[in-house]
VMD Tcl script that draws the C-alpha trace (Angstrom):
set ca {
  {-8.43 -13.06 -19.50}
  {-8.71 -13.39 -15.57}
  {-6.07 -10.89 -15.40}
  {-8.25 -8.45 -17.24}
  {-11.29 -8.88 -15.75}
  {-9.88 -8.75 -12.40}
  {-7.92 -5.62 -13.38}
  {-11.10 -3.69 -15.28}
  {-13.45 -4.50 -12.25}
  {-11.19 -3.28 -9.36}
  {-9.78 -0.27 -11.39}
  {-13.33 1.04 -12.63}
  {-13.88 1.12 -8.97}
  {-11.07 2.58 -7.97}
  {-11.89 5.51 -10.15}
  {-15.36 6.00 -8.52}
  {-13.97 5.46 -5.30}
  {-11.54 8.04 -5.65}
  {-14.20 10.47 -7.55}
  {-16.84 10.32 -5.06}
  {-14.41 9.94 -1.43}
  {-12.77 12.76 -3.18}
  {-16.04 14.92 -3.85}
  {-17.03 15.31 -0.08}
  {-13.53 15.78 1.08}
  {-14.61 19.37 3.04}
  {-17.07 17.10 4.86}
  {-15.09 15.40 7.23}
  {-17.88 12.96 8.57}
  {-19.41 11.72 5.35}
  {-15.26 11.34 4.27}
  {-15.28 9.32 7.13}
  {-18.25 6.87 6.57}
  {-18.36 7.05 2.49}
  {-14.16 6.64 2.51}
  {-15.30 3.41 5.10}
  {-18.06 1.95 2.44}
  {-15.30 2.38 -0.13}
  {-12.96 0.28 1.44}
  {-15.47 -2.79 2.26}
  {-16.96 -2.56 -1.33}
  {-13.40 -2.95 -2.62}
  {-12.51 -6.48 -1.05}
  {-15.64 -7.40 -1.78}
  {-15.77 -6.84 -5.54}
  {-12.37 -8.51 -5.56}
  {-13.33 -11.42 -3.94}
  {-16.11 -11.87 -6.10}
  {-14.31 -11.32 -9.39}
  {-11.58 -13.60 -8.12}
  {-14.38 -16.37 -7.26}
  {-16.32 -15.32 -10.94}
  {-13.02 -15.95 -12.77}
  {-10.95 -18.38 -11.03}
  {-13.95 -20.25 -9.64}
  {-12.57 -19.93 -6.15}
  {-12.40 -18.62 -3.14}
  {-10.26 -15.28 -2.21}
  {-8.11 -16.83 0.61}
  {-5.81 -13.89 0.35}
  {-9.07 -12.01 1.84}
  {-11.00 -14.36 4.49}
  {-11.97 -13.36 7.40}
  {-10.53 -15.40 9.43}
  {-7.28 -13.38 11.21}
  {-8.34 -10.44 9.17}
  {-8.52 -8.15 12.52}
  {-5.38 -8.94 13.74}
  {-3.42 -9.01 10.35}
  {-4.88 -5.50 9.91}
  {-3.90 -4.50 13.34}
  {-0.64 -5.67 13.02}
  {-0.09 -4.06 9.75}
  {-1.38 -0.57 11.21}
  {1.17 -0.75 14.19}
  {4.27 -1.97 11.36}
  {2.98 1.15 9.27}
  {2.38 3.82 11.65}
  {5.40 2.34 13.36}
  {7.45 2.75 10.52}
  {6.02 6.25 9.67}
  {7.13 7.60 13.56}
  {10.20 6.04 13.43}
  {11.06 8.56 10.71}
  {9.57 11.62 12.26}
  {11.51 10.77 15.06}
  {14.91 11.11 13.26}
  {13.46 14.22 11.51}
  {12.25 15.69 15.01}
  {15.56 14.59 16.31}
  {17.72 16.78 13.71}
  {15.49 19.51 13.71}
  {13.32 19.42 10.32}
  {10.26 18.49 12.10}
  {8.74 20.85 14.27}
  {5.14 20.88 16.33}
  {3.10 24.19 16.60}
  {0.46 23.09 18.15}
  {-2.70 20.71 18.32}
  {-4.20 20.58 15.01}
  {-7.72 19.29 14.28}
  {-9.59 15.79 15.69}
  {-12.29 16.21 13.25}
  {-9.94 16.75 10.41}
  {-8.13 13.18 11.44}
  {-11.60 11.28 11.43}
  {-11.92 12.47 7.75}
  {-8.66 11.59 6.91}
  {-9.19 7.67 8.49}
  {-12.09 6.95 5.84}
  {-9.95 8.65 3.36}
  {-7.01 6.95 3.84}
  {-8.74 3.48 4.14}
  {-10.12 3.82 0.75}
  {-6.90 4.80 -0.75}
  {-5.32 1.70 0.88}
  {-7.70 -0.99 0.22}
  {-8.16 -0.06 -3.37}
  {-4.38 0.00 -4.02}
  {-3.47 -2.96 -2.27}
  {-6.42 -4.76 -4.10}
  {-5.42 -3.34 -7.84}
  {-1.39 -3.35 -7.02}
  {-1.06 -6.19 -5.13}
  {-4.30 -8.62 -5.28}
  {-4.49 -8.07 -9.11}
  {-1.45 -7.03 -10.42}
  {1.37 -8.85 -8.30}
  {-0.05 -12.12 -7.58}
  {-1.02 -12.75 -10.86}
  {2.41 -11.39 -12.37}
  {3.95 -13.80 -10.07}
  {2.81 -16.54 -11.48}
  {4.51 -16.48 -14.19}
  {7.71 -14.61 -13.30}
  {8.06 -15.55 -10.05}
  {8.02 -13.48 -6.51}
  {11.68 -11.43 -7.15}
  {10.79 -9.85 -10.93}
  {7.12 -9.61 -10.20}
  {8.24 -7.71 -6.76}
  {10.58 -5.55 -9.12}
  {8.20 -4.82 -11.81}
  {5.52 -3.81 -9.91}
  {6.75 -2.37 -7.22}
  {8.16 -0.07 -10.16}
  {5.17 0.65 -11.82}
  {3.15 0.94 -8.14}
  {5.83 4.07 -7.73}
  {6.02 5.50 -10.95}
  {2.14 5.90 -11.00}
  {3.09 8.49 -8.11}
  {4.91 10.75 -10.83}
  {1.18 12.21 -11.80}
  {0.91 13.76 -8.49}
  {0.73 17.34 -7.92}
  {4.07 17.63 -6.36}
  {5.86 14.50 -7.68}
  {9.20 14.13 -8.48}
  {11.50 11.16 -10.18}
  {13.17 10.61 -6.86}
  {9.93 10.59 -5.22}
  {8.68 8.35 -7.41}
  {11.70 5.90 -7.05}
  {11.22 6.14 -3.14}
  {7.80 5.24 -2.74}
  {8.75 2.03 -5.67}
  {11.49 0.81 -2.79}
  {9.62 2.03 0.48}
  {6.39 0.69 -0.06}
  {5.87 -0.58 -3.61}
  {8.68 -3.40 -3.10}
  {8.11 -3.70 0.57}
  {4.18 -4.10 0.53}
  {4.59 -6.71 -2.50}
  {7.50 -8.60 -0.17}
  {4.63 -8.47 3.18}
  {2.19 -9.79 0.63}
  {4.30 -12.96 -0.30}
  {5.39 -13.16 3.18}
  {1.49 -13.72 4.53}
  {-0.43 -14.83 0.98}
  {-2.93 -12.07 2.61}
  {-3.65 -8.88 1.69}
  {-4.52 -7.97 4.99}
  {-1.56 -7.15 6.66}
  {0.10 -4.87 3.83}
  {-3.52 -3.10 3.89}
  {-2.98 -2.53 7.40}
  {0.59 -1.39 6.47}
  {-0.31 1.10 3.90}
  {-3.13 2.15 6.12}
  {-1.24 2.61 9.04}
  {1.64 4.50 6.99}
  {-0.63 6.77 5.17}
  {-2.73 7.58 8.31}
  {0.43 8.42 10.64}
  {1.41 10.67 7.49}
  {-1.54 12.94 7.24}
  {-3.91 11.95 10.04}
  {-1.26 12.17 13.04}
  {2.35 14.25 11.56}
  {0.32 17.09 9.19}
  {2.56 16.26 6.19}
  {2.26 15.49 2.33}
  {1.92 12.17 1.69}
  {3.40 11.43 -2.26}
  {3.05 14.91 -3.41}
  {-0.89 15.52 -2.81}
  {-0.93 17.74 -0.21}
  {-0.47 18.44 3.29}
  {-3.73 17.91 5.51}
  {-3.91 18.71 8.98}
  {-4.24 16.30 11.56}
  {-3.40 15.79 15.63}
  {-0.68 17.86 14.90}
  {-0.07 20.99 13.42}
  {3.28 21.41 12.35}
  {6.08 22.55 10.22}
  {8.83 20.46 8.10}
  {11.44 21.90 6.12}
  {15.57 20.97 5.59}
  {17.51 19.36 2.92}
  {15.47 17.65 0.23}
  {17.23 14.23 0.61}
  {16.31 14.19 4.28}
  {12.76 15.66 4.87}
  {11.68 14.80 0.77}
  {10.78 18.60 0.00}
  {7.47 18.75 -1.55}
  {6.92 15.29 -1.96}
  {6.95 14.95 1.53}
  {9.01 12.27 3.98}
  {7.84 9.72 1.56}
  {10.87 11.04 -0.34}
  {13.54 11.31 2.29}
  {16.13 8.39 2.37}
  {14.92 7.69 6.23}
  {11.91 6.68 4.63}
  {13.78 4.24 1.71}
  {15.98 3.10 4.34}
  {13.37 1.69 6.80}
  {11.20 0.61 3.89}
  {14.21 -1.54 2.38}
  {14.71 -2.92 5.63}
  {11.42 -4.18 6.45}
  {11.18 -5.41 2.49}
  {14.00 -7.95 3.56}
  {12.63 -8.66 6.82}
  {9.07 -9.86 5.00}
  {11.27 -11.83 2.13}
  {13.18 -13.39 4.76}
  {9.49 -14.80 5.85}
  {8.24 -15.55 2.92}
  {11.33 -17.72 2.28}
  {10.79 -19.17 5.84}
  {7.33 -19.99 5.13}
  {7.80 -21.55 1.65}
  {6.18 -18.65 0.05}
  {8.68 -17.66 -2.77}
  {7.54 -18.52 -6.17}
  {10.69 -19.09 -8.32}
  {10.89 -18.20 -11.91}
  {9.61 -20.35 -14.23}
  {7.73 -22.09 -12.03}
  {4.35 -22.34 -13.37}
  {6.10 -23.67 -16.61}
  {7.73 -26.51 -14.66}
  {3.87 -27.48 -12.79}
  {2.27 -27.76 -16.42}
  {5.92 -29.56 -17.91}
  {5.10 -32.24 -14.61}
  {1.44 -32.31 -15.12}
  {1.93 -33.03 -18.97}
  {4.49 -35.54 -18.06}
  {2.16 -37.40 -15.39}
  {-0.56 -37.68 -17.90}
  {1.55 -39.14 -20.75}
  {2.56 -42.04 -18.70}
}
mol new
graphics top color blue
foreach p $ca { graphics top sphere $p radius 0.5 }
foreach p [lrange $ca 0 end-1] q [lrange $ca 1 end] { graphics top cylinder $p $q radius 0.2 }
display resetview
């Protein structure tokens, strides 16, 4: 029953988020500061319905090292994000017209925030660490890195290879930085940083919803399997190649740090505690 409360409170506000951010979208300023609000009211309903259901605290979100785990996730993202412009600039899919809009970007920052925090609350607060527990870090990594990419197929421009990129890019990847830390911090920061480089900074479609300007204004067109077509470089295989990459570099971590819950786990704790008692 945890699981469900935890999921029905963060996805009811997920929906509003997403209805009212959406609503002032022309008005890049109130974006800005409502997209902002968003974001802060979403770890804090979370760690409230964590504390109301597991009589806890939310470690994954304390404040202590929050600004720097963000930060760090930003640069990894927005890192990650140039480093395949770069190759797309490089072969001559990605092309700059000009300066595009400051104001634009600020809207797109509150935006983008919201859209981050709430999915890295419902995906992987909600839905992976509690999955885990039961299946362990590898098939709960799997399954919901699946189902975080497939829920991309009911965007405008979506496709089932976009779908199956943003599952291995980001849905496995931001699940593996999640067990890697035990925060939810950094693959906020991550997700952030990625989706923010996308729109706010390049000008291009980020998982099919859209292109928005930003710094730049520019162009992108080539093969599908390189630049992602309409989904965007979210679908190109520079984008699944980095994201794979850094989704062993975080499970290499998380096996460093102890962090890997195996399968069956929880089983063996309550088989041990049973066993303790009895004698």
């Amino acid at each position: 029953m945890r699981f469900v409360w935890q999921f029905l409170a963060v996805v009811a506000l997920y929906a509003i988020s997403g209805n009212t951010v959406t609503a002032v979208k022309d008005n890049d300023w109130l974006t800005f500061a409502l997209g902002l609000v968003m974001a802060a009211l979403a770890v804090l309903v979370y760690a409230w319905v964590v504390r109301r259901t597991e009589h806890r605290q939310a470690l994954d979100v304390a404040g202590e090292g929050a600004v720097a785990k963000t930060g760090w996730g930003i640069l990894i993202g927005a890192g990650m994000f140039g480093a395949v412009i770069v190759n797309l600039f490089a072969s001559g899919y990605y092309e700059v017209d000009g300066p595009g809009s400051g104001k634009a970007a600020l809207g797109l920052i509150g935006f983008m925030a919201a859209a981050a925090v709430m999915e890295e609350v419902v995906y992987r607060g909600v839905l992976f660490r509690i999955v885990e527990e039961h299946i362990g870090t590898y098939i709960a990594l799997a399954l919901t890195g699946l189902v975080f990419g497939l829920s991309h197929l009911l965007n405008e421009h979506a496709s089932l290879w976009g779908g199956i990129a943003i599952a291995i890019e980001a849905g496995f990847m931001l699940a593996a930085a999640y067990a890697a830390t035990r925060s939810l911090w950094l693959p906020i920061g991550v997700h952030f940083g990625w989706n923010f480089a996308a729109a706010g900074v390049f000008s291009t479609e980020v998982s099919g919803n859209g292109r928005d300007l930003g710094l730049l204004d520019a162009t992108l067109s080539g093969p599908k399997l390189i630049t992602g077509g309409d989904f965007g470089p979210e679908g190109s295989v520079y984008s699944v190649g980095f994201g794979a990459l850094l989704t062993l570099v975080f499970l290499w971590l998380a096996h460093r740090r102890g962090n890997v819950v195996p399968f069956g786990a929880r089983r063996a704790a309550r088989v041990n505690a049973t066993t303790t008692l009895l004698r």
